[in-house]
Phi, psi and omega in degrees: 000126184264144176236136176208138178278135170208177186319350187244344194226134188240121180251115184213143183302322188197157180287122177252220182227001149231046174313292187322295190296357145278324174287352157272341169254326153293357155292321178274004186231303178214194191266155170209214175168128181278091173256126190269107174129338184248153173285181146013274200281353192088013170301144137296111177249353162070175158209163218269322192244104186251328165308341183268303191271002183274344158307283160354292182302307194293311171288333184292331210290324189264313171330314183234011172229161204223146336300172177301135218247012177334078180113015150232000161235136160240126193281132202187183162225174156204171192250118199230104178046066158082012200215160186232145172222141200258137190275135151237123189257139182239125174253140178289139186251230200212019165254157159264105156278158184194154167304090185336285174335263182308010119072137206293090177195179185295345197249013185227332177256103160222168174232159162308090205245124167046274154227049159221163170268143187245118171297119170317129134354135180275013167298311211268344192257353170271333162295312191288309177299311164284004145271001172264324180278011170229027158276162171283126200287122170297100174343150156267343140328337201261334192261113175300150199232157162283338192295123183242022171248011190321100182270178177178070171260315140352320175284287219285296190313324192282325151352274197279337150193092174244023146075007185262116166319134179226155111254117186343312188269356178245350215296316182293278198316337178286304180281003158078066147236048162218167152283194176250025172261009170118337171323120172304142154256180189241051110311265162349305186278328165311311184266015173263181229269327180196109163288198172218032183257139163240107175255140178219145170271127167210139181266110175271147203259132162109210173225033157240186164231098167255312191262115185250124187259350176188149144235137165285091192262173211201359200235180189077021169193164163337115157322322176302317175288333217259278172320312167310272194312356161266014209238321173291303206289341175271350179257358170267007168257008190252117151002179137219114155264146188231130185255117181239018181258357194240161161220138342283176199310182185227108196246121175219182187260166152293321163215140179343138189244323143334294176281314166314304176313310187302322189261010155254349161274020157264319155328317191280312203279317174242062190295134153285120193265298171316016168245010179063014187244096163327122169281198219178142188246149157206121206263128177238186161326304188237007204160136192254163164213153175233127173253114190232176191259149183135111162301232187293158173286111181337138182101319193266111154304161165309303182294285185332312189271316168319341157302319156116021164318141182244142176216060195326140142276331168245105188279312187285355180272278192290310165329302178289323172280341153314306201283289180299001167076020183287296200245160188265284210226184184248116170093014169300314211287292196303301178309329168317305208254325126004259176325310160327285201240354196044183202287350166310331182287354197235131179219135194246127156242183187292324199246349185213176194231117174243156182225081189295111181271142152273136201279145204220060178256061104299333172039232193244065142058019175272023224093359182068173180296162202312306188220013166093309176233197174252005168267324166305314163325298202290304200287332185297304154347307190253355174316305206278333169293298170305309168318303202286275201288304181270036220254337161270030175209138169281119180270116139357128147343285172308298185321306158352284180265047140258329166295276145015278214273358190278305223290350177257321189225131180262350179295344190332127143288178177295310182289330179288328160307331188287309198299316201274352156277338177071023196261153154307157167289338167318295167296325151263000138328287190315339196245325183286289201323319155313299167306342202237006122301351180255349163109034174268332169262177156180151193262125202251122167111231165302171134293333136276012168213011188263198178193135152327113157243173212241141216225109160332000000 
């Protein structure tokens, strides 16, 4: 095979530290492909640890470059006069893609000119963002996925019961989750039984986010599934104040729990998915705010959508939460959350949509809440998990914030306990067998699809 660089093909002797930056100008210009191991002139010269640097690649691609470049760079090798050379094939994507650090700027933003990557213009590069946010939007039925292993049994059960018919031999096709040429789409990987989508809650001490006290991740499963469990984890923190001076007594929440919801299955259904970025609650001090990706529905004004005018974005999306009864009708939630909290609740930037519920720890002017804030809540919760349920056994430090973190997301993995403990992974390995020899844990399915509980 002779290699030579031209507008599609990209050459290099070694992984360099201006990888990121070809991959990034073929993503904003055409489809290409990078090859690792060769010179210039087109010597093949291999490399030596290619399980190493195909790591490498895989972290700067998800690490340093923005938006997510999920289902457009692909990794490989080949064997060349005896020498392994490592591939990266780049498909253009329908973003202004840029190098996260360097940020939507000239040093950050580049496209492809012959065989160099070149810096955008700041004209060029503000023309370009705002026409990747007014294409015309792709079904998420319409997008093929690689994946060929897909279940949906979470989909099919919530199906059947709401009393909605399947049949076994139409099921994919009724439900758009193939293309048409039989391919998953990422409709499908949204609803199957197990992704790589993450949805997270996280939580902060105060009303920024400086101090940051936990994440919650909610992903790695069917969507359908997925969303409920944030939606659990945000109504075991909200309080009921009882006014017990009235008759009859009198009951409220710290926040609508009602209004909350709507405006997070509006978050879920109308997420830009294709940009691979989850929406994501963040829970303060004074206020949860929910975030998804996407500003206004093309088309749409501020008074229209607040109006509660419906314009779906995953029109093929919302068809399945209907169906499973998630949702009623189309243009329900905002006015839901409106009426609540009024049109104040709702902030449009150009890439995203937030929506801030406010906390009410004031209640009926009788004491204050269950636990005075909501970190107080959070922390009573696992004080009382430690304290309460294991309180005959001396722990560790570690065993502690291993406790801490099972007993609010019982999905954890061990790297995800490590990142939120700041522990090796090593060492937790080491402290759940411990914990789980003295009999306070125990593990329920798999190691990949099972979760922890904390055993009373």
């Amino acid at each position: 095979m002779t290699f030579q660089e031209s507008e599609t093909i990209e050459l290099k002797r070694t992984l360099t530290k201006d990888f990121a930056k070809e991959v990034v100008a073929f993503l904003n210009t055409r489809n290409g492909i990078i090859y690792i191991g060769v010179d210039d002139n087109g010597e093949v010269v291999g490399i030596t640890n290619v399980d190493k640097t195909m790591r490498e690649i895989r972290d700067i691609i998800r690490d340093q470059i923005l938006p997510s470049t999920e289902g457009l760079c692909e990794i490989g090798s080949l064997l060349e006069d005896d020498k392994t050379i490592v591939t990266v094939k780049v498909t253009k994507g329908t973003k202004l893609y840029y190098i996260k650090k360097e940020g939507r700027s000239a040093t950050g933003c580049f496209y492809r000119d012959g065989t160099s990557s070149t810096p955008m213009s700041e004209e060029e590069i503000d023309r370009r963002f705002i026409a990747s946010l007014n294409y015309k939007r792709t079904l998420l039925s319409e997008i093929p996925i690689n994946r060929t292993d897909l279940k949906f049994e979470t989909l099919r059960d919530k199906l059947r019961l709401n009393d909605v018919h399947i049949n076994d031999d139409t099921f994919l096709n009724n439900f758009n989750l193939v293309t048409s040429d039989g391919r998953y789409n990422l409709l499908a990987n949204l609803l199957s039984d197990e992704n790589r989508i993450s949805i997270a809650v996280c939580v902060f001490k105060g009303k920024d986010k400086t101090e940051y006290l936990m994440r919650n991740e909610y992903g790695n499963k069917s969507l359908i599934q997925a969303y409920k469990d944030a939606i659990n984890y945000c109504e075991a923190i909200n309080p009921t104040y009882v006014d017990v001076s009235s008759r009859p007594r009198k009951e409220k929440r710290m926040f609508d729990n009602k209004a909350f919801e709507e405006a997070w299955i509006n978050a879920c259904v109308h997420n830009l998915w294709d940009t691979h970025i989850s929406p994501q609650i963040y829970i303060f001090e004074d206020r949860m705010e929910i975030e998804s990706q996407g500003g206004l529905p093309y088309g749409l004004t501020e008074e229209e959508f607040l109006a509660g005018i419906s314009k779906p974005v995953n029109p093929d999306l919302m068809d399945i939460f209907k169906s499973c009864r998630i949702v009623e009708r189309s243009g329900h939630g905002v006015p839901e959350v409106v009426k609540v909290y009024g049109k104040s609740a709702y902030k449009f930037s150009t890439n995203t949509i937030t929506v801030t519920i406010p906390f009410d720890k004031i209640g009926f002017g009788q004491g204050g809440t269950v636990s005075g804030t909501v970190n107080g809540t959070i922390n009573g919760t696992i004080n009382g998990t430690i304290n309460g349920t294991i309180n005959d056994h001396t722990l560790s430090k570690a065993e502690k914030l291993i406790i801490e973190a099972i007993s609010l997301n019982g999905n954890l993995t061990r790297k995800e306990i490590s990142e939120q403990t700041n522990l090796s992974e090593r060492t937790v390995s080491r402290t759940l067998n411990s914990l789980r020899n003295k009999g306070l844990i125990y593990r329920i399915g798999s190691n990949k699809t099972g979760h922890w509980e904390i055993i009373d």
